[in-house]
Each structure stands twice: as structure tokens, then as C-alpha cells.
Residue, then its C-alpha position, 0 to 999 in steps of 0.5 A: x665431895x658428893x657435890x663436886x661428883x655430881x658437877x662432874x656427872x653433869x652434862x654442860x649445857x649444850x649450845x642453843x642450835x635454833x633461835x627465832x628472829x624478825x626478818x629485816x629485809x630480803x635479799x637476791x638469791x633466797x637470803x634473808x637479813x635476819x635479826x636475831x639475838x642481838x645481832x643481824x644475820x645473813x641467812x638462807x632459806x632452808x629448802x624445806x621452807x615453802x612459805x617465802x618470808x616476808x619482812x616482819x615475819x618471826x622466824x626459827x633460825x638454824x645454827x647447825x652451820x654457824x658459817x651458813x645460818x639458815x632460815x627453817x620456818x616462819x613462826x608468825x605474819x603481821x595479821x593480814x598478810x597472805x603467803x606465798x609459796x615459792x620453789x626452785x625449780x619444778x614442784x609435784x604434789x603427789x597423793x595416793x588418793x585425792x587432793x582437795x584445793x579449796x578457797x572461800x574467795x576466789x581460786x586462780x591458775x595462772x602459768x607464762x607458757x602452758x597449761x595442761x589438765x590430764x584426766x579420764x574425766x572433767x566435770x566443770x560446774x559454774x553459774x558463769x563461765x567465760x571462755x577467752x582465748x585468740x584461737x581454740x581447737x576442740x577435737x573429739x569423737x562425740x560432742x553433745x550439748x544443751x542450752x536453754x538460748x545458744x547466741x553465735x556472733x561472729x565474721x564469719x562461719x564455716x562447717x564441714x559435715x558428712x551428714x546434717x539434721x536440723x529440726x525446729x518448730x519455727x525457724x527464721x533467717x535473713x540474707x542481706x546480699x546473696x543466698x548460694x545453694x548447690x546441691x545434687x537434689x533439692x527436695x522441699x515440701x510443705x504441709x500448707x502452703x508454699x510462697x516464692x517471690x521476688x523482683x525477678x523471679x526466674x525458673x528454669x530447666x534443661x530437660x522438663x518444667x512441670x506444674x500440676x495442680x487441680x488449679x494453675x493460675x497464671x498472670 
């Protein structure tokens, strides 16, 4: 009698809700062929499954809907193997403080349309950095640089200032056709001696031509 009692106060073992299987290909739409128990299921990733299986991967299937299996996460990967994160739709990492992306190898940001950095503050630090883009456009109120050797190649250059300084200690440029200058005044002194030569060279002036000097020579 005191065993058929206890039979009666134990609970029947409940129905297993979750069991693992190897994902024997992937289908269209987040399906998976999964086999599992003995048998080949159709089951879908369940949303909270970042990682997108791959075939081989061992996994935890859900039964909790026997009609819709559903894919709850991935237990292991052949060794090797990377992954791969994938969502529906627009994806947000959000934190309270700071988020770190760190990678031992290589780190790539790729998007098809745009690709936007937000922040009161940018800070790149590199031993290269390459810059490839059909057309650029820097907008800012002030802009400072230094380098050790700047090296500009290019068709053509134009600028646009209010107000230009340029100190150097030696300075060299080489016209091949023609040097145009327009200017209100043109101011040029030089602490040791001045050189103008040419095939033809030409001065001229509406009003007044001077020369002073304790010396003019002249032919």
C-alpha cells in the first residue's frame, strides 16, 4: 500500500522541452534542417540567437511549440570556424558607460550606404593611415596640423584665404609656362642681394620708375 502511495505522489516525468542536434543545412528565411533525436527537423532561428548557425554547428532546439521547433543557441563549431553575427533589421548597442571592440588581427567597418562617426571627440592613432575616397569635404572652424615631410601631387589646386602667412628657412618652386601675379602692392626685400633675369626682361610704369643706389650700372 505505502509503495502504490508513493507512486501516486510522484510526478510523471515531464516531456524533455529542449534537446541538441547538428545542423544539416540552412535554408531561405532563418531556417535550419536540423538533426535531432533521431530525426530531421525544420526549425528557425529563435531571435535571441545572434550567432547565425552554420552546418556542423551543434545546437539546443526548443520544443516548447512542437509545430514551430525553434533554434535557441549554438553549443559548439568545428574548430576554426568564425562567426557571424546576424539580425533582421536595425541593430543598437547601447551601454551606460563605455564599449570596447578589440581584435588581435584586424579590425573592419564596412556599410553599402553610409557611414557615420558621432562624438565630441576623435582621437585616431596609427603607424599608417590611408585615406581613399572620390571626393572629400573637411568643414571646420580651425585646423591645425604638423608633419615631419607633407607631399601634395595632384591636377590641379586652388585656395581661397582672406589672409595667408608662409615662413620657411629655404623655399624653391618651379614654373614650367607661366607665373601670373595680381596684386594692389607687391613688396619684396631682400637682406643680401636680389636677381631678376630673363630672355626679355621688361619694366614698366604709368607714373614713376626709380632707381637709387650708391652704384647703377647700366649695359
Amino acid at each position: 500500500m505505502t509503495s502504490t502511495v508513493a507512486e501516486l505522489r510522484t510526478p510523471p516525468p515531464a516531456e524533455t522541452s529542449e534537446t541538441t542536434g547538428t545542423v544539416l543545412a540552412l535554408l531561405h528565411d532563418d531556417m535550419l534542417l536540423v538533426a535531432c533525436a533521431g530525426t530531421r527537423l525544420t526549425c528557425r532561428r529563435a531571435f535571441s540567437c545572434l550567432i547565425a548557425p552554420e552546418i556542423g554547428d551543434r545546437v539546443i532546439v526548443s520544443h516548447v511549440e512542437p509545430q514551430r521547433p525553434h533554434v535557441l543557441a549554438i553549443l559548439d563549431r568545428p574548430h576554426g570556424r568564425g562567426a557571424c553575427i546576424r539580425v533582421g533589421g536595425d541593430l543598437l548597442l547601447e551601454s551606460s558607460s563605455h564599449i570596447h571592440i578589440r581584435a588581435e588581427q584586424g579590425l573592419q567597418l564596412h556599410a553599402d550606404n553610409d557611414l557615420a562617426l558621432h562624438g565630441k571627440r576623435l582621437a585616431l592613432d596609427a603607424d599608417e593611415a590611408t585615406l581613399v575616397a572620390r571626393k572629400a569635404s573637411i568643414n571646420c572652424a580651425e585646423f591645425e596640423g604638423r608633419a615631419g615631410a607633407l607631399r601634395l601631387i595632384g591636377k590641379s589646386l586652388e585656395s581661397v584665404f582672406e589672409r595667408v602667412v608662409h615662413i620657411a628657412k629655404t623655399s624653391f618652386r618651379t614654373v614650367e609656362t607661366v607665373d601670373h601675379l595680381r596684386c594692389a602692392h607687391l613688396d619684396y626685400a631682400a637682406s643680401e642681394a636680389v636677381r631678376l633675369h630673363g630672355k626679355h626682361t621688361l619694366l614698366t610704369a604709368e607714373r614713376l620708375a626709380k632707381l637709387d643706389a650708391q652704384q647703377i650700372h647700366l649695359g
